[in-house]
C-alpha positions as CSV (number, residue, x, y, z in Angstrom):
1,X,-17.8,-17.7,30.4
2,X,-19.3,-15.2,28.0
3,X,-21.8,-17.1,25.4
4,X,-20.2,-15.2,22.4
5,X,-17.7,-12.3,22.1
6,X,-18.7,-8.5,20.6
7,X,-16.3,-8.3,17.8
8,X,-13.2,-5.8,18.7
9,X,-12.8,-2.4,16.7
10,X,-9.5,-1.9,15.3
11,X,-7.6,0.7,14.0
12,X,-6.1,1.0,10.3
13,X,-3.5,4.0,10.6
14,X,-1.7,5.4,7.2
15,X,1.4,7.6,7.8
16,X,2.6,9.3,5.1
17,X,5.2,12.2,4.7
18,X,2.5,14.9,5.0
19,X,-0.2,13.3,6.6
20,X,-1.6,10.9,9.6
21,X,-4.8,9.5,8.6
22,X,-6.9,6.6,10.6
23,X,-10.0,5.1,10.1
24,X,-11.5,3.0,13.2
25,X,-13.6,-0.1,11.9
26,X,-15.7,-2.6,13.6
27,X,-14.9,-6.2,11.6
28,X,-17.6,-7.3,9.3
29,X,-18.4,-7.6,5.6
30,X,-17.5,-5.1,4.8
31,X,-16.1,-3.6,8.2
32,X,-18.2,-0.8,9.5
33,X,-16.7,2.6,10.0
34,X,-17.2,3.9,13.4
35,X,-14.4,6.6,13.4
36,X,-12.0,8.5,11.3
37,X,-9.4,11.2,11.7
38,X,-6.2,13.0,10.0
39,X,-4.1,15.3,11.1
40,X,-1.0,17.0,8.6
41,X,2.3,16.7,9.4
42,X,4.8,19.5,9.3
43,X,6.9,19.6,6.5
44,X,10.2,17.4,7.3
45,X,9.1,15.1,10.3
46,X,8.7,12.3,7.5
47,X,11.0,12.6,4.8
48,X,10.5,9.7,2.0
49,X,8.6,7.4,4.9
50,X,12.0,7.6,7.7
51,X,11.0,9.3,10.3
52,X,13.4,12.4,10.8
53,X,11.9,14.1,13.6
54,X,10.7,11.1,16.5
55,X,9.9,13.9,19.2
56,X,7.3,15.9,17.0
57,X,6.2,12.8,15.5
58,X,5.5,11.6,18.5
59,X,3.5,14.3,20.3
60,X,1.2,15.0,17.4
61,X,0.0,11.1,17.5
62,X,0.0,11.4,20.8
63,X,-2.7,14.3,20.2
64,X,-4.3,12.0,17.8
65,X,-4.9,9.5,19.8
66,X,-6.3,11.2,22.5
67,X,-8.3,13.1,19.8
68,X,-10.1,10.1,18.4
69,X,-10.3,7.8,21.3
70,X,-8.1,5.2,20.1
71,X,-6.2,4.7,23.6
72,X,-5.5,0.6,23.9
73,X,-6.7,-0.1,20.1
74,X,-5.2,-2.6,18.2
75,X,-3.7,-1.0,15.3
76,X,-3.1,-2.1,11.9
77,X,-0.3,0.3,9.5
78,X,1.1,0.6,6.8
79,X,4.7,0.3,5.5
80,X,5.8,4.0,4.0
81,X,6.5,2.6,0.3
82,X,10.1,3.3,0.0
83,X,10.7,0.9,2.2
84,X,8.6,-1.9,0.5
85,X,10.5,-4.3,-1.8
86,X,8.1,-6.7,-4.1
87,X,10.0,-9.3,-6.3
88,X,9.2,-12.8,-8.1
89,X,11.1,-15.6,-6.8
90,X,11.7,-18.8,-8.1
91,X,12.0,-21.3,-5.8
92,X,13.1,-25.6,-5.9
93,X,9.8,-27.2,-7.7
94,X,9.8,-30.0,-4.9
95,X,9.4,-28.0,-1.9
96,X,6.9,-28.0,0.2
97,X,4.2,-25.4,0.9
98,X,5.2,-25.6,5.2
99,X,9.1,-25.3,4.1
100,X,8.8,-22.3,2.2
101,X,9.0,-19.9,4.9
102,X,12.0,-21.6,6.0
103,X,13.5,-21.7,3.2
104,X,13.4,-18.1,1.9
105,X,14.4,-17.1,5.4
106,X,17.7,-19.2,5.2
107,X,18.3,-17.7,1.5
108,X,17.2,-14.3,1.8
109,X,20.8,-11.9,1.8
110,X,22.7,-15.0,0.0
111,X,21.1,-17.1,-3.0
112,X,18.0,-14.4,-3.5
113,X,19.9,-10.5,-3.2
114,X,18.4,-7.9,-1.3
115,X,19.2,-4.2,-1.0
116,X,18.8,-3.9,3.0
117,X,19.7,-6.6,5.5
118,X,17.6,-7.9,7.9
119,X,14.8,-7.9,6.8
120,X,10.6,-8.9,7.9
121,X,9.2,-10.6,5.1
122,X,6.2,-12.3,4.1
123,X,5.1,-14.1,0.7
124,X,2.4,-15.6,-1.6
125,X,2.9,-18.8,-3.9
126,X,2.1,-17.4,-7.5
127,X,2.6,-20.7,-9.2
128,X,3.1,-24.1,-8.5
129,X,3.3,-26.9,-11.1
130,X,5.7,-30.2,-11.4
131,X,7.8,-28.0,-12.7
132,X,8.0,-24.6,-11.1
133,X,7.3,-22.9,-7.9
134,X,7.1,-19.3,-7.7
135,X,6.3,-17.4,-5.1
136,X,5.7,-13.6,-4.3
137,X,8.4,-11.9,-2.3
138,X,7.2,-8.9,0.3
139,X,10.0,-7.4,2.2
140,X,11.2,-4.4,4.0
141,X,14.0,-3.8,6.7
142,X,13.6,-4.8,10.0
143,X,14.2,-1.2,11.4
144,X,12.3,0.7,9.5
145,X,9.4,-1.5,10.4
146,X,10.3,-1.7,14.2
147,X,10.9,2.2,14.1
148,X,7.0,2.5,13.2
149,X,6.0,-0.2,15.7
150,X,7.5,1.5,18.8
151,X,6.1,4.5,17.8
152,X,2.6,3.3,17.8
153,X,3.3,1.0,21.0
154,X,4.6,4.3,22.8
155,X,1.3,6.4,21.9
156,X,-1.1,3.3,23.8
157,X,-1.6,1.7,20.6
158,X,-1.2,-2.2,20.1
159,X,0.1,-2.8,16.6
160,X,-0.5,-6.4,15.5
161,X,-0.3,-6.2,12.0
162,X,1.7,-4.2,9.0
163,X,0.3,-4.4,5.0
164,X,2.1,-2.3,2.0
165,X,0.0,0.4,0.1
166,X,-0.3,-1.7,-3.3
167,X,-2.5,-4.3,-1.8
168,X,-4.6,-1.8,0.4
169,X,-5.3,0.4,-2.7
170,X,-6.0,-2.6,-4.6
171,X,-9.0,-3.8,-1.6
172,X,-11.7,-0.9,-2.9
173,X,-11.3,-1.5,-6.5
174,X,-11.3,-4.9,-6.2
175,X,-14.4,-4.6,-3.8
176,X,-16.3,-2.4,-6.2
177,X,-16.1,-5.3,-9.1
178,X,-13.6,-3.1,-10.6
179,X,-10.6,-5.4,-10.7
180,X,-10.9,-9.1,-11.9
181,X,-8.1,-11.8,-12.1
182,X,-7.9,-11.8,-15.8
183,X,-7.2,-8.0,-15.6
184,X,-3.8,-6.7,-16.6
185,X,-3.9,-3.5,-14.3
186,X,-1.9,-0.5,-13.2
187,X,-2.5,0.9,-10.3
188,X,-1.4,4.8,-9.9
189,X,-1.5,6.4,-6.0
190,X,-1.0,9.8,-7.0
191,X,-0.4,11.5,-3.4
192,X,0.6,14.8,-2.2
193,X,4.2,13.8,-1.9
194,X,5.0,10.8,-3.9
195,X,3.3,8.5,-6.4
196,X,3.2,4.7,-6.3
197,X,2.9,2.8,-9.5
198,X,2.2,-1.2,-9.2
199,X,1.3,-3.8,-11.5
200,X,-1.5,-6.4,-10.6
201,X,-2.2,-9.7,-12.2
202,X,-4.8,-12.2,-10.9
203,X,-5.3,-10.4,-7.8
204,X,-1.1,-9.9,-7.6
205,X,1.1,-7.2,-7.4
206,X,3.6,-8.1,-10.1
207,X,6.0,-5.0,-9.0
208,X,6.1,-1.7,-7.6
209,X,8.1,1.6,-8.8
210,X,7.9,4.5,-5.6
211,X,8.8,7.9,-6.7
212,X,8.9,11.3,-4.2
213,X,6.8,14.5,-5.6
214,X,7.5,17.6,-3.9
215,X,4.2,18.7,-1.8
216,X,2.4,21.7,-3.6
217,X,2.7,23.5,0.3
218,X,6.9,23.2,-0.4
219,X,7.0,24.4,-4.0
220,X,8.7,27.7,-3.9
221,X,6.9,28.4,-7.6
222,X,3.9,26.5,-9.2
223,X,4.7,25.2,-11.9
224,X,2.5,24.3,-15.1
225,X,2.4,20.7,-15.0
226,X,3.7,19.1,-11.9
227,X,3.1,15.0,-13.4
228,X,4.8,15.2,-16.3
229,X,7.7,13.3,-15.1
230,X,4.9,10.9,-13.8
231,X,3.1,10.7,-17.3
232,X,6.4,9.4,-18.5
233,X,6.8,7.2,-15.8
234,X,3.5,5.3,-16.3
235,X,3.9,5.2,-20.3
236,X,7.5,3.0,-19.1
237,X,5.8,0.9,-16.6
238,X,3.2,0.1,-18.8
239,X,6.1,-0.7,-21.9
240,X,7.9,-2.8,-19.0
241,X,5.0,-4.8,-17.9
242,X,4.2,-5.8,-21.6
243,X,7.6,-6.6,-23.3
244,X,9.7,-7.6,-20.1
245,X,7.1,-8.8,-17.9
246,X,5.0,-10.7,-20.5
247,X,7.0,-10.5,-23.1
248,X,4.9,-9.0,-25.3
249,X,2.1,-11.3,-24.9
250,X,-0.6,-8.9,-23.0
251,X,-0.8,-5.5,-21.9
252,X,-2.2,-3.7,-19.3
253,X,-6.2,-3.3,-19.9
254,X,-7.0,-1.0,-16.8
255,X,-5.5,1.9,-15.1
256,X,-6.7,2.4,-11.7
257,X,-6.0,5.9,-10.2
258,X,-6.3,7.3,-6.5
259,X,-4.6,9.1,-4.4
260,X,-5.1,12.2,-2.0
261,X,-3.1,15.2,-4.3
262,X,-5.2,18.3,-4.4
263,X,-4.9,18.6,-8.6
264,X,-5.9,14.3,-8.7
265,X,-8.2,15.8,-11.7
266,X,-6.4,17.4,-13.7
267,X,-4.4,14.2,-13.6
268,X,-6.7,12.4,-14.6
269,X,-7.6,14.3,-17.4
270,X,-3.9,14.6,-18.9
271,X,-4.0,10.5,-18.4
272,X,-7.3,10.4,-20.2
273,X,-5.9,12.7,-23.5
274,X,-2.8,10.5,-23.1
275,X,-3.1,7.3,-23.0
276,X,-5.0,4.2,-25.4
277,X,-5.6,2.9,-21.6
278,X,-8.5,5.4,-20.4
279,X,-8.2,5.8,-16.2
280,X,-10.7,4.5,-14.0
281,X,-11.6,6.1,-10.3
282,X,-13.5,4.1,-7.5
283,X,-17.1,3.8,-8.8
284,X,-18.7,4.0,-5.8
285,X,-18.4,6.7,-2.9
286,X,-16.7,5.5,0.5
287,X,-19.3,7.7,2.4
288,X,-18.9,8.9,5.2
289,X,-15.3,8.4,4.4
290,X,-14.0,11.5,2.3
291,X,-12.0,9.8,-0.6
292,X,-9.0,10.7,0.4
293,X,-9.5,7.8,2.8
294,X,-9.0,5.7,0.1
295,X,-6.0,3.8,1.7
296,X,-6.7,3.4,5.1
297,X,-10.1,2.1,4.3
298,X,-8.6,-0.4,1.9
299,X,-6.1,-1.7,5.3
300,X,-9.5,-1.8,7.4
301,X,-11.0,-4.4,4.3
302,X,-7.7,-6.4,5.1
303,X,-9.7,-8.3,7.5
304,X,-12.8,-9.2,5.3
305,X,-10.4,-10.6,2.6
306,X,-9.6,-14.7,1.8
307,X,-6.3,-15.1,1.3
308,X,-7.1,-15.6,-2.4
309,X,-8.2,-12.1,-2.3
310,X,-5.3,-10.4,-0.9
């Protein structure tokens, strides 16, 4: 019997509508990057995370798997956002921390609504006092996550666990001191074909608003500003999260922006001139990783985080 066990490297695959990227990690603190990839996707194989076209999907992560030696890997992926449903739940005061699983999975569809059935969940308890228990509510339907699974599993990859982009964009900042619990943050993933807006709170994502851009490469004619629908977007989140959310009480004191759009920039220019909130990028360099490797390197921290940490 071996004395001690060299520690497996595992790989932390994004798939997005235009893009397959991977970064191959050796566990640590902080993991060690050992290999990274990323291949684009024709335009219309993924359309708003579902998978239109399996066959071509397939074949070109076949090719990437071949390409950067991940044959047999265990695999860690993300859940395309559109998918990803995160809600506050209120849940009986008295019940106990090992019944809580049961219990949303017996009232998930009937006492607490959802807008797919069957779904994979998992959850975090947010508060618990005498008198309330709330937890944090992550779901996503059961096919759209199986659907990603079996694609891995047929390209000799071993998937053994799924995460949602909020909390793997979160990892970096938080890693680079840039995101404490008192913090009332907004988190913008400005990507090539959609941007993800999400609201953390003492390490939490409070909610998440998904909304498709069409890729620069598919725009017929440029046009002069392609955010400014996204502008207004945040300026609402940020109006929702302090009147609804904490009813007027706080407001969001940091804006953390990433993403992998070619005019991330200029965004964060226009965001700069716009808003009383000034944005933040990651303040240190993911070198060797380009930083468009931003989320997969946040799923590959995943396994250097407490729970408390997310």
């Amino acid at each position: 019997m071996a004395l001690w066990r060299r520690k497996a490297k595992q790989a932390n695959i994004v798939m997005k509508d235009h893009v397959i990227r991977c970064v191959e990690a050796k566990p640590g603190h902080p993991p060690e990057v050992k290999r990274w990839g990323e291949r684009e996707l024709p335009p219309g194989v993924i359309r708003d995370g579902k998978i239109v076209d399996e066959e071509t999907l397939a074949m070109i992560l076949d090719e990437c798997v071949d390409e950067w030696k991940l044959g047999g890997r265990r695999v860690r992926f993300v859940v395309p956002d559109p998918f990803v449903m995160i809600r506050s739940v209120s849940l009986p005061p008295r019940l106990p921390d090992d019944d809580i699983r049961g219990y949303l999975f017996m009232e998930l569809g009937e006492s607490i609504p959802l807008p797919f059935a069957d779904p994979v969940f998992d959850y975090v308890v947010a508060e618990r006092t005498e008198e309330a228990l709330n937890v944090l509510l992550f779901a996503a339907p059961e096919e759209a996550v199986a659907e990603y699974a079996a694609l891995l599993e047929g390209a000799d990859l071993r998937p053994v666990a799924a995460d949602v982009s909020p909390l793997c964009a979160y990892r970096p900042f938080y890693a680079a001191g840039q995101a404490a619990a008192n913090d009332h943050i907004l988190l913008v993933q400005l990507d090539e074909s959609a941007v993800n807006v999400s609201a953390f709170h003492r390490h939490l994502p409070l909610f998440m608003r998904h909304l498709p851009l069409e890729a620069p490469r598919e725009r017929a004619v440029p046009i002069v500003d392609p955010f400014a629908d996204v502008y207004k977007e945040i300026e609402r989140m940020m109006s929702f999260y302090s009147f609804s959310l904490q009813q007027g009480r706080q407001q969001i004191t940091r804006l953390l922006l990433t993403g992998d759009h070619p005019q991330l920039a200029d965004a964060f220019i226009a965001l700069t001139e716009r808003l009383d909130v000034s944005p933040e990028r990651l303040s240190y360099s993911l070198d060797p990783l380009p930083d468009r490797y931003h989320l997969a390197w946040g799923l590959a921290l995943k396994e250097g985080m407490t729970d408390d940490d997310r």
